[in-house]
C-alpha positions as CSV (number, residue, x, y, z in Angstrom):
1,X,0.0,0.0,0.0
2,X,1.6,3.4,-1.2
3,X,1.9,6.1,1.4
4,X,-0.6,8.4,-0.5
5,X,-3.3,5.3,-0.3
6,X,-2.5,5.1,3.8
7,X,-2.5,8.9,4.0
8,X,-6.3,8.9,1.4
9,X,-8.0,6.1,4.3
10,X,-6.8,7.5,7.0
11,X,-8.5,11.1,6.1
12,X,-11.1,9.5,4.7
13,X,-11.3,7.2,8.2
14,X,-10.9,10.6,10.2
15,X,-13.2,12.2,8.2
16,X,-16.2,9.9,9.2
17,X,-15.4,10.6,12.9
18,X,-14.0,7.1,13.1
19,X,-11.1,6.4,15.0
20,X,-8.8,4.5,12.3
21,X,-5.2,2.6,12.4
22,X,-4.0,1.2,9.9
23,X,-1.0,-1.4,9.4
24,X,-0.1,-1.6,5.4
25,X,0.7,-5.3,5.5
26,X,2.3,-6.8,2.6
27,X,3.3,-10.6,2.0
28,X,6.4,-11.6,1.8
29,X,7.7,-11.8,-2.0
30,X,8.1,-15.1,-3.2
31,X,11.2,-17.3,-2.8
32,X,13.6,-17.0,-6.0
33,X,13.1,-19.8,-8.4
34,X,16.4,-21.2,-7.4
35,X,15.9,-21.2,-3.8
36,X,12.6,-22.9,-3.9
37,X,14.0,-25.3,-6.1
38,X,16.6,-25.8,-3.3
39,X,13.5,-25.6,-0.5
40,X,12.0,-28.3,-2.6
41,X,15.0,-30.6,-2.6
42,X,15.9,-30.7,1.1
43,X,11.9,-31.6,1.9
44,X,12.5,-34.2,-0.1
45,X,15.9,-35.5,2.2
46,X,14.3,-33.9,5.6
47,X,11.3,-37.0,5.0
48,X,14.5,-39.4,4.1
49,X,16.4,-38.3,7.1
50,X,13.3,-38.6,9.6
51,X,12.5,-41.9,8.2
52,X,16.2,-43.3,9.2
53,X,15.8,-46.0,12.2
54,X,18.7,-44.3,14.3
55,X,15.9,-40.8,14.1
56,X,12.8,-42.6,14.8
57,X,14.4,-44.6,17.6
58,X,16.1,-41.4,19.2
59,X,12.4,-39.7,19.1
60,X,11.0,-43.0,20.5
61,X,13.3,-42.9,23.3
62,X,13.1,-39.4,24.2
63,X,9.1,-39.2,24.2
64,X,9.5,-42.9,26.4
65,X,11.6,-40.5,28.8
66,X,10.2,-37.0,28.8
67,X,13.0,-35.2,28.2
68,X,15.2,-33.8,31.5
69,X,13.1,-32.8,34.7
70,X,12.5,-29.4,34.6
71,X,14.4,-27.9,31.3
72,X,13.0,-24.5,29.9
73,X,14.1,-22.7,27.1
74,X,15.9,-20.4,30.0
75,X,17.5,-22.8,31.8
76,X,18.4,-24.2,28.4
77,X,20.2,-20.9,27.3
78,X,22.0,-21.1,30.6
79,X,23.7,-24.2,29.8
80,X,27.4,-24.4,29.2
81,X,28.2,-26.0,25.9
82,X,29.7,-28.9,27.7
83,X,27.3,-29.7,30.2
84,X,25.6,-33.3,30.0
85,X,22.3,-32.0,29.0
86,X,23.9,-30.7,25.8
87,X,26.3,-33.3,25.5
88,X,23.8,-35.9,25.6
89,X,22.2,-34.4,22.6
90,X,25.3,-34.1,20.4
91,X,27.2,-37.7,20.9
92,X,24.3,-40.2,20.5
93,X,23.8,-42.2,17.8
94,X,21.4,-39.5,16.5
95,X,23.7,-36.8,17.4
96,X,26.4,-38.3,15.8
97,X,23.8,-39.1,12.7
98,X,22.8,-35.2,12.7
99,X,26.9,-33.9,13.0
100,X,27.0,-36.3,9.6
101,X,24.5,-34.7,7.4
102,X,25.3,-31.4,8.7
103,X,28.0,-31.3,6.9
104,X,25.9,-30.8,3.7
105,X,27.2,-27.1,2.7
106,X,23.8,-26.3,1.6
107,X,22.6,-26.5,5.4
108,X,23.1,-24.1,8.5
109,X,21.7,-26.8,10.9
110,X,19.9,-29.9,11.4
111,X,17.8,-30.5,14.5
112,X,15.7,-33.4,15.9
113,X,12.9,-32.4,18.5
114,X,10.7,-35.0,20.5
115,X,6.7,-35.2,20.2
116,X,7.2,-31.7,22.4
117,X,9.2,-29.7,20.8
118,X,12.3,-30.3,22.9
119,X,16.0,-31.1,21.1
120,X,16.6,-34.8,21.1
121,X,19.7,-34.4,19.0
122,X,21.6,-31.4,17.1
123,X,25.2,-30.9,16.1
124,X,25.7,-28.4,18.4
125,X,23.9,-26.4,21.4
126,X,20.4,-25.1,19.8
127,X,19.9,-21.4,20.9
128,X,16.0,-22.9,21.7
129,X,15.4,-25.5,23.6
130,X,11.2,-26.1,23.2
131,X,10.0,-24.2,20.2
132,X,6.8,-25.8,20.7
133,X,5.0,-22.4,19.5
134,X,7.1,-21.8,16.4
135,X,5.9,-22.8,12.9
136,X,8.3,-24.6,12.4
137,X,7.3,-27.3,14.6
138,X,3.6,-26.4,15.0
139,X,2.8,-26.7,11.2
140,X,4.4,-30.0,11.3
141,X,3.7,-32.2,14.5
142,X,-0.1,-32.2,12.5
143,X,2.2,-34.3,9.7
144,X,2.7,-32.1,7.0
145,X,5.8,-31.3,5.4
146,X,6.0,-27.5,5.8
147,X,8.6,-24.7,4.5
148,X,9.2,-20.8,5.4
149,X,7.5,-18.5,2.8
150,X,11.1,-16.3,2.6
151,X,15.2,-16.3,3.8
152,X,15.6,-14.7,6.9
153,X,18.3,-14.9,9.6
154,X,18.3,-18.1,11.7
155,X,18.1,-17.6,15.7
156,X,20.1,-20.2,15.9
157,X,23.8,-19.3,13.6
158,X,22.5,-15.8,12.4
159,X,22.9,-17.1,9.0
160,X,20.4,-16.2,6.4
161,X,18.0,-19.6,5.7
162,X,14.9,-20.9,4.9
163,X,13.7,-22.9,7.8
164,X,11.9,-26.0,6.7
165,X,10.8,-28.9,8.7
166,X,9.2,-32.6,8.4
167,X,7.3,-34.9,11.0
168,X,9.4,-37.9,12.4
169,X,7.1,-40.8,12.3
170,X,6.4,-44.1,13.5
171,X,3.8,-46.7,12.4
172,X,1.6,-43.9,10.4
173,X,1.9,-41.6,13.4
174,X,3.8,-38.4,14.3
175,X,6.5,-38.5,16.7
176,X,8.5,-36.0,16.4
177,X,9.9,-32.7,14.0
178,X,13.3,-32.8,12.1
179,X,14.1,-29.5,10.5
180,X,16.7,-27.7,8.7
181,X,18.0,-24.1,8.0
182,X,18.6,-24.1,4.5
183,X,21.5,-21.5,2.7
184,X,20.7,-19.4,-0.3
């Protein structure tokens, strides 16, 4: 919406004795050919990679368990890298899995999360550690494969990604979320 537009409905709102705000919204331009091409691709791996037995037994395991008593996202972000909490998440087999396809250049980072939305096994320390209300997990524990509409900066490295993410399952049912920051 062009500033004269805002500027015409918000005389025009005044006008009519009508108190009137206005936010000119606009949606996000479309990803580059390219880049969706590239967003299209990784869903493709991200449903390979949450189908491998060493992913779908790490989710198993860490719903079975609950995930440690008492973690928050704060207490989380309090962690040293080195504590066992973190550790634990970085050298099991799914850990070790994760640190593997990481490596992928066209990838900032690779996470596994539990039927919650806690980490069950990253590379390295997550900045979150429950993104439970973040699309990235919330469009996807319903079992879809699901994709940021643009590139933005990931909380997590600060590189510029598309965030994209696919439902770990088990028997026809969703366990878990793997997703992905993916590089231009």
């Amino acid at each position: 919406m062009n500033t004269l537009c805002l500027k015409t409905l918000c005389a025009a709102g005044l006008a009519g004795g009508l108190i009137f705000a206005s936010v000119a919204a606009s949606a996000a331009d479309p990803l580059p050919a390219p880049m969706q091409a590239k967003v299209e691709t990784y869903k493709k791996k991200l449903v390979e990679w949450a189908a491998n037995p060493v992913v779908v037994a790490a989710v198993k395991e860490a719903n079975a368990k609950g995930g440690p008593a008492g973690m928050t996202n704060g207490k989380w972000n309090d962690l040293d890298e080195n504590d066992p909490a973190v550790m634990a998440s970085q050298t099991s087999k799914a850990g070790v899995f994760i640190k593997k396809l990481e490596q992928d250049p066209g990838i900032t980072k690779l996470i596994i999360r539990d039927e919650k939305a806690n980490v069950v096994a990253a590379a390295s320390k997550p900045l979150i550690y429950n993104i439970a209300a973040r699309p990235v997990f919330a469009n996807v524990i319903k079992g879809q494969l699901w994709a940021a509409p643009e590139i933005k900066p990931d909380p997590t490295t600060g590189i510029k990604a598309v965030q994209a993410s696919a439902p770990v399952m088990d028997g026809g049912k969703v366990i878990g979320v793997i997703h992905v920051g993916i590089t231009e």
